[in-house]
C-alpha positions as CSV (number, residue, x, y, z in Angstrom):
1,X,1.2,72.4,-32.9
2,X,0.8,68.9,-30.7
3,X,0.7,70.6,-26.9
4,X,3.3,69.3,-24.4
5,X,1.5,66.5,-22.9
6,X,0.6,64.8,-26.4
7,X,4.5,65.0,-27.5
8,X,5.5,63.1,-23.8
9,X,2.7,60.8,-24.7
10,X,4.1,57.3,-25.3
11,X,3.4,55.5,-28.8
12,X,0.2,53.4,-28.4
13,X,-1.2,55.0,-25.2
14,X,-4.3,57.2,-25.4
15,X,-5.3,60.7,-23.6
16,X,-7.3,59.8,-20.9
17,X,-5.8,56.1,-20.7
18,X,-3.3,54.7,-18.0
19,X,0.4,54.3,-19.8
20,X,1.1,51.3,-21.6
21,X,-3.0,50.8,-22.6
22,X,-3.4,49.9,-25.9
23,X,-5.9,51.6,-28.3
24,X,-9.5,49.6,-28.1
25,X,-10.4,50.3,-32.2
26,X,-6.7,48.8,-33.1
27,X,-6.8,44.4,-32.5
28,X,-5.6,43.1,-29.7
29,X,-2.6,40.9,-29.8
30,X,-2.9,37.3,-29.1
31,X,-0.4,35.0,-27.1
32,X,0.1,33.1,-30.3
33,X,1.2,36.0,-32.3
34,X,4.4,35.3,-29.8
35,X,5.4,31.8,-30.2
36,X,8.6,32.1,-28.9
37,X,7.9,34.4,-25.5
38,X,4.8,32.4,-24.7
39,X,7.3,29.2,-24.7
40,X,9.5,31.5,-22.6
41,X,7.3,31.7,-19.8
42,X,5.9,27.6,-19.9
43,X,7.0,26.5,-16.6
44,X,10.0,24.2,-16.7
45,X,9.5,20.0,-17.4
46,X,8.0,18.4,-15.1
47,X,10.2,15.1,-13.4
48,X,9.6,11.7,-14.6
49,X,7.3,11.1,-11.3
50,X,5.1,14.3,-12.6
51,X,4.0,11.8,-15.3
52,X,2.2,9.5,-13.3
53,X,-1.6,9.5,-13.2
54,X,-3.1,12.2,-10.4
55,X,-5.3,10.4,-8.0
56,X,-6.7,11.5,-4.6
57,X,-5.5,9.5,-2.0
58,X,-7.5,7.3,0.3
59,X,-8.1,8.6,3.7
60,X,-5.3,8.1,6.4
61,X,-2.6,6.3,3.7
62,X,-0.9,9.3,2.3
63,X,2.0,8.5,4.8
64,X,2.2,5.3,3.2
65,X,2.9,7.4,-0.7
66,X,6.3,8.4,1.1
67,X,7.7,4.6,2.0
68,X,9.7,2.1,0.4
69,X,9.9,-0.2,3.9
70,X,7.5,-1.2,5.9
71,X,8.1,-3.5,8.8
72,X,5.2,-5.4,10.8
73,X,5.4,-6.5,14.0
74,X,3.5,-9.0,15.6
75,X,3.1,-8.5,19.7
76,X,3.3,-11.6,22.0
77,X,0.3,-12.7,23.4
78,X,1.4,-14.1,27.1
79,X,-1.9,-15.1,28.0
80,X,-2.3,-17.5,25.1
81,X,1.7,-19.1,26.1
82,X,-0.1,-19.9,29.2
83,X,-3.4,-20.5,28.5
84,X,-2.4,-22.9,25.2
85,X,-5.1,-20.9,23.4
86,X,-5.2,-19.3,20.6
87,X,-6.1,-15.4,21.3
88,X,-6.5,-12.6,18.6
89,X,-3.8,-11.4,16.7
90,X,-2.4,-7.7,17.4
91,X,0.4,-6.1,15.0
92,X,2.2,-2.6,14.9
93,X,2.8,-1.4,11.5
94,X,6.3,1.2,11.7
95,X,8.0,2.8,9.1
96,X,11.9,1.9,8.3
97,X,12.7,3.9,11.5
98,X,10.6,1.6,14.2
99,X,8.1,4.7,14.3
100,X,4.6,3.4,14.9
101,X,2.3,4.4,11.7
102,X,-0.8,2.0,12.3
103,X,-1.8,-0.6,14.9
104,X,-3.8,-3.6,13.6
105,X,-5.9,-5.9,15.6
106,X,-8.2,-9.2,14.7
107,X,-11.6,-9.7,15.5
108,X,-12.7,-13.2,15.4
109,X,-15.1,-15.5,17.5
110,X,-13.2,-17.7,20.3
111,X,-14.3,-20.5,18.8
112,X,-13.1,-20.0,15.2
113,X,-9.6,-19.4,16.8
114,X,-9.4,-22.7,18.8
115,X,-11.9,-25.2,16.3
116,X,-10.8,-23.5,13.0
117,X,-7.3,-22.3,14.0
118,X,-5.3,-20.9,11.2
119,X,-7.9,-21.2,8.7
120,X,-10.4,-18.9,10.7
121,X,-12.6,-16.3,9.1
122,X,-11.4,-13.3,10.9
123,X,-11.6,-9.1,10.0
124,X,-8.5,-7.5,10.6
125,X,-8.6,-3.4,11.7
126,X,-6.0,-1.1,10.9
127,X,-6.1,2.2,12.6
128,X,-3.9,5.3,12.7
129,X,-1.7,6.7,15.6
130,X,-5.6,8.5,16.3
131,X,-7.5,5.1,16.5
132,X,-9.1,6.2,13.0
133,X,-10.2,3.1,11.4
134,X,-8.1,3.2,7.9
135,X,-7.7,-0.3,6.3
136,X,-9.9,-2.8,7.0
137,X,-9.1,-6.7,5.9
138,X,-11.4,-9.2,5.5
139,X,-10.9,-12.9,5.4
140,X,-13.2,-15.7,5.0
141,X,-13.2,-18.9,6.2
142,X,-11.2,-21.0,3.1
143,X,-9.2,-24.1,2.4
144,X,-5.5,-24.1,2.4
145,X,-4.0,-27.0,0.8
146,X,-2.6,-27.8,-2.5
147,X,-4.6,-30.7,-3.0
148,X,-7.6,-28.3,-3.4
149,X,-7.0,-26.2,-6.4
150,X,-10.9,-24.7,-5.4
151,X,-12.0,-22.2,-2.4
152,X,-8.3,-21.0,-1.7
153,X,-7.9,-18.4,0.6
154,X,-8.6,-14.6,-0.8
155,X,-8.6,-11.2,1.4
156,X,-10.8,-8.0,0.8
157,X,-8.9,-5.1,1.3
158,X,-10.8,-1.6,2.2
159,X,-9.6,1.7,2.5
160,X,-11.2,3.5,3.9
161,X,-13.6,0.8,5.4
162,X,-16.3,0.3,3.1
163,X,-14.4,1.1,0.2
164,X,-13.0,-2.3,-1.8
165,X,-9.9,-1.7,-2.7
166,X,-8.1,-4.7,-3.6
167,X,-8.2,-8.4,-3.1
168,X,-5.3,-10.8,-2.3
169,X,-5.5,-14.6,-4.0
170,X,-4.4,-17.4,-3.7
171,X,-3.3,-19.3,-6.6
172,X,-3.3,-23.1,-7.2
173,X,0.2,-24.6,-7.6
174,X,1.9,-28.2,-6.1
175,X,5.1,-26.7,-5.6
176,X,5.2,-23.1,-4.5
177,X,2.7,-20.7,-2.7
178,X,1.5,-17.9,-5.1
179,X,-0.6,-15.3,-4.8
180,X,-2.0,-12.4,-6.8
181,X,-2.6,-9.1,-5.8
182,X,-6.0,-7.7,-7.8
183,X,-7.6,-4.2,-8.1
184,X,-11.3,-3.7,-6.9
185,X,-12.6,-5.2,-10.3
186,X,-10.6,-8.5,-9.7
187,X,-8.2,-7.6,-12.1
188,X,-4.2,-9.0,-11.8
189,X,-1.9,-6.4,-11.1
190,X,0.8,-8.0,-9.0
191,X,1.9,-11.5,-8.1
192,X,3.6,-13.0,-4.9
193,X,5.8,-16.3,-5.5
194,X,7.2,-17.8,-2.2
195,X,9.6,-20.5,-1.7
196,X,9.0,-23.9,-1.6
197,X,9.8,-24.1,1.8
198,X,8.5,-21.7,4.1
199,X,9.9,-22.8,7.6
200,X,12.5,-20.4,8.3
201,X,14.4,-22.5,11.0
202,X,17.3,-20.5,10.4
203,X,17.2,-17.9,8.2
204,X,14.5,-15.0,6.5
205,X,11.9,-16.1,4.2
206,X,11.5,-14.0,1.4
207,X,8.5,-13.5,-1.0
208,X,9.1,-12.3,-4.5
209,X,6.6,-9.5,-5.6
210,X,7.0,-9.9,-9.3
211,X,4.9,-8.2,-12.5
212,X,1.8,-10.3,-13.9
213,X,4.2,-12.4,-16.3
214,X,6.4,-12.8,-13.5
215,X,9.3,-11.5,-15.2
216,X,10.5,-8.8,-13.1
217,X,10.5,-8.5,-9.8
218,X,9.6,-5.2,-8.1
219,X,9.7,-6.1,-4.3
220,X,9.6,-8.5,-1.6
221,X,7.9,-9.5,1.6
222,X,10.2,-10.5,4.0
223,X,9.5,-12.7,7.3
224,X,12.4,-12.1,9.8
225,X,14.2,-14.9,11.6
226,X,13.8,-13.8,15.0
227,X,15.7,-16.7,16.8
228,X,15.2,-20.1,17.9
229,X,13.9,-19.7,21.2
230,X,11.3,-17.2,20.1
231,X,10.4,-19.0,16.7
232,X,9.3,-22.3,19.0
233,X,7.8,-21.0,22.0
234,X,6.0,-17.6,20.8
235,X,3.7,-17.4,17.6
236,X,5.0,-13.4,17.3
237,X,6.4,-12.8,13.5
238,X,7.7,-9.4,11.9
239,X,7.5,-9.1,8.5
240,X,9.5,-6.5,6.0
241,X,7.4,-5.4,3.2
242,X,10.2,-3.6,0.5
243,X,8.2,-1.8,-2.1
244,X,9.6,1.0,-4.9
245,X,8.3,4.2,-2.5
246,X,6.1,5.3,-5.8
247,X,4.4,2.4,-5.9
248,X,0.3,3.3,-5.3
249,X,-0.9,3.0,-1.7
250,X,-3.8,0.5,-2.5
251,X,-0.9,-1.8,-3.6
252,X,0.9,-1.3,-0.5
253,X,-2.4,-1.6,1.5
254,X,-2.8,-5.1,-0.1
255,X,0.6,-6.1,0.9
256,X,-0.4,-5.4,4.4
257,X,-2.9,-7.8,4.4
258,X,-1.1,-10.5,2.7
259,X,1.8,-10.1,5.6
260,X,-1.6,-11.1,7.6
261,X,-2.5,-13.9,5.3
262,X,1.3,-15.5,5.1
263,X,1.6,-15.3,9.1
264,X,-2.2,-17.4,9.4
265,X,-1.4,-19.6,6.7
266,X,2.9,-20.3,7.3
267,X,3.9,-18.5,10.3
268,X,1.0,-18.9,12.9
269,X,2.3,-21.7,15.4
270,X,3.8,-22.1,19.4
271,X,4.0,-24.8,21.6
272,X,0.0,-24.9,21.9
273,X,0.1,-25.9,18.8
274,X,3.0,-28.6,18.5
């Protein structure tokens, strides 16, 4: 006769084993004996964002993964209004609600400035609300006309500094400024067409960021009109950089820089310079 603990015994434990073990000499069970309860317990599918490639974030731009406006400000330089020099070029980068994200300043030699004026080599430095060092821009000393389809202007974008990131191009063409927007291998990924005129007397200037084949267009850098008074006497500019807010950082780092590049090469004049 079984004794009284073998008959509350439940089927497939052992004496000697905690409830619910299995037998060791009978095989185990395998998740895919259960098709249907392993599918049961798949977590659920992931969004349409989920499915775009995982990469680690450079350093100090992971606020920039969470915008799809960024506005950049140029401060006025008094001293040069008075002076009728040309003095280095300060910008605060905020967010859609005037929030301060990143302050950017030039470094460039006095004499580049006032000999070389708009065309000057110069290194940009973008730094956080911590004065870390984030983006750093790089432009060399190039021509600018469209009678010289050879040595246009170009930027070198780094984040974090010493990092090449990106490049912004110029591209020849007689009728309207374009640009390219290039991974760290030189390779195309975005293009920027302007308008044919960019003086923006009265009104915004808008820059069409547009796939390679230019058929679609994804985004736009904007150049506010800010006035008449303070389009003719002051040389400050804000610019509205509207990107899709998935849209990889390096990308939107690059746009950065090419606000930089539009205000030295379109934007970058006062009454020293009349």
């Amino acid at each position: 006769m079984a004794s009284k603990d073998s008959q509350n015994q439940k089927p497939g434990s052992l004496p000697g084993f905690l409830p619910g073990a299995t037998n060791p000499d009978q095989p185990s069970r395998t998740a895919s004996s259960h098709p249907r309860k392993q599918a049961r317990q798949q977590p659920d599918e992931p969004q349409p964002s989920s499915f775009l490639p995982t990469v680690s974030l450079p350093p100090g731009l992971e606020y920039l993964s969470q915008l799809d406006l960024i506005i950049i400000h140029q401060q006025v330089e008094l001293l040069g209004m008075i002076l009728g020099t040309e003095t280095s070029n300060k910008y605060e980068i905020k967010n859609s609600l005037g929030q301060r994200i990143y302050f950017a300043v030039e470094e460039s030699i006095c004499f580049n400035r006032n000999v070389c004026s708009t065309l000057r080599a110069c290194t940009l430095r973008i730094t956080d609300n911590s004065g870390r060092e984030v983006i750093t821009v790089n432009r060399p000393l190039r021509c600018n006309s469209c009678w010289c389809p050879c040595y246009l202007q170009e930027l070198e974008i780094q984040a974090p500094p010493g990092t090449i990131v990106g490049y912004v191009a110029q591209k020849w063409d007689p009728f309207q400024p374009k640009f390219t927007i290039q991974n760290a291998n030189k390779e195309d990924i975005l293009k920027i067409v302007g308008p044919c005129a960019t003086c923006g007397c009265f009104g915004d200037v808008d820059f069409e960021v547009k796939t390679v084949d230019e058929k679609f267009i994804i985004g736009k850098i904007s150049k506010y009109w800010s006035g008449f008074v303070n389009d003719v006497f002051t040389n400050a500019d804000n610019f509205g950089i509207h990107v899709p807010a998935d849209l990889d950082v390096t990308l939107k780092a690059a746009m950065i820089g090419a606000c930089f590049l539009f205000d030295f090469m379109f934007f970058e004049h006062s009454l020293a310079g009349l």
